[in-house]
C-alpha positions in Angstrom: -78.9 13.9 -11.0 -82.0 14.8 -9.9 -83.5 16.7 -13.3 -81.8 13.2 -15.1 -84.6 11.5 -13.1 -87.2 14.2 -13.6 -86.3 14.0 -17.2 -87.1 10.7 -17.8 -90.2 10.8 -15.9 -91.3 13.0 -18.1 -89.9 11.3 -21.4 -91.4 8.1 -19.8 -95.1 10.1 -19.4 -95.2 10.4 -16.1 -96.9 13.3 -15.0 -95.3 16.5 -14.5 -96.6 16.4 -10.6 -94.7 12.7 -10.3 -91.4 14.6 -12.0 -91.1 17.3 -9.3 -91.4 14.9 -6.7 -88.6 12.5 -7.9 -86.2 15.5 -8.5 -87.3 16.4 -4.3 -86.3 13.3 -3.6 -83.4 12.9 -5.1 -82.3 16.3 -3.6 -82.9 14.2 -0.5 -80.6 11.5 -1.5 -78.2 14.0 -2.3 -78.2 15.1 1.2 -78.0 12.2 2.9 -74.7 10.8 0.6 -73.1 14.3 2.3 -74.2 12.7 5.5 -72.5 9.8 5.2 -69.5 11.3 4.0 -69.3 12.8 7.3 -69.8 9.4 9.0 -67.2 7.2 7.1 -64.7 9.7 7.2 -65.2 10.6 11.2 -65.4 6.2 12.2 -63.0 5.8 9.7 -61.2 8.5 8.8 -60.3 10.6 5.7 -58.4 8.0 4.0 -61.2 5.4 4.2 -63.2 7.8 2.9 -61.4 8.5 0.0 -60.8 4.5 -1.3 -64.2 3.8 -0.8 -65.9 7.6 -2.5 -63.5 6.8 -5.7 -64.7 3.4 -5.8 -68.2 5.3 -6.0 -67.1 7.4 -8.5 -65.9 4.9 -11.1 -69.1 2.8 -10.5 -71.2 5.5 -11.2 -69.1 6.5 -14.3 -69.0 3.2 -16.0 -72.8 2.9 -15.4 -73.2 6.5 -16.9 -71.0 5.4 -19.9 -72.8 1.7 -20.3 -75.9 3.2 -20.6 -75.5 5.9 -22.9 -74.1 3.4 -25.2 -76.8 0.9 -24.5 -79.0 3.3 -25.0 -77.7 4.5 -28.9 -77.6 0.8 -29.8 -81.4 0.3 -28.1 -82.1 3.2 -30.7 -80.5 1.5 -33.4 -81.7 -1.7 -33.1 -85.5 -0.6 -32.2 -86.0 2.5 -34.0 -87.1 4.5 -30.8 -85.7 5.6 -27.6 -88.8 4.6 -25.4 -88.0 0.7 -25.1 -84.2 2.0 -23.5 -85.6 4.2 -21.7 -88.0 1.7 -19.5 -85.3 -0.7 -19.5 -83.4 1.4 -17.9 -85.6 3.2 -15.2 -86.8 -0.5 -14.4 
């Protein structure tokens, strides 16, 4: 997840600086979501845990699969990728 957003930094033109230090802190945000798995699942146990990770999970997966097709019709419709490509990391 982290190169995804270094990657579009640096499609987007951001400098190559700017790109390592989203991927750091996504790394971060990585970290912290393990955290709060251990929270949820020690106030609220495992099962708790598990309804509200998978609810995550297919969020995050639908997003994923909008926006790559967003993105191919962006590119059909404008020509370029760029215009889908700032939509999206607005």
């Amino acid at each position: 997840m982290a190169s995804s957003f270094a990657a579009v930094a640096l499609a987007l033109g951001i400098a190559l600086a700017t790109a390592c230090l989203t991927a750091a802190l996504m790394g971060l945000i990585v970290r912290a979501e393990l955290s709060a798995r251990r929270i949820v699942a020690r106030y609220d146990g495992e099962r708790s845990f598990a309804v509200i990770y998978g609810m995550v999970a297919v969020i995050c997966q639908l997003g994923a699969g909008v926006a790559v097709t967003s993105m191919g019709y962006g590119r059909d419709l404008l020509g370029r990728f760029r215009p889908s490509m700032r939509f999206s990391a607005a």
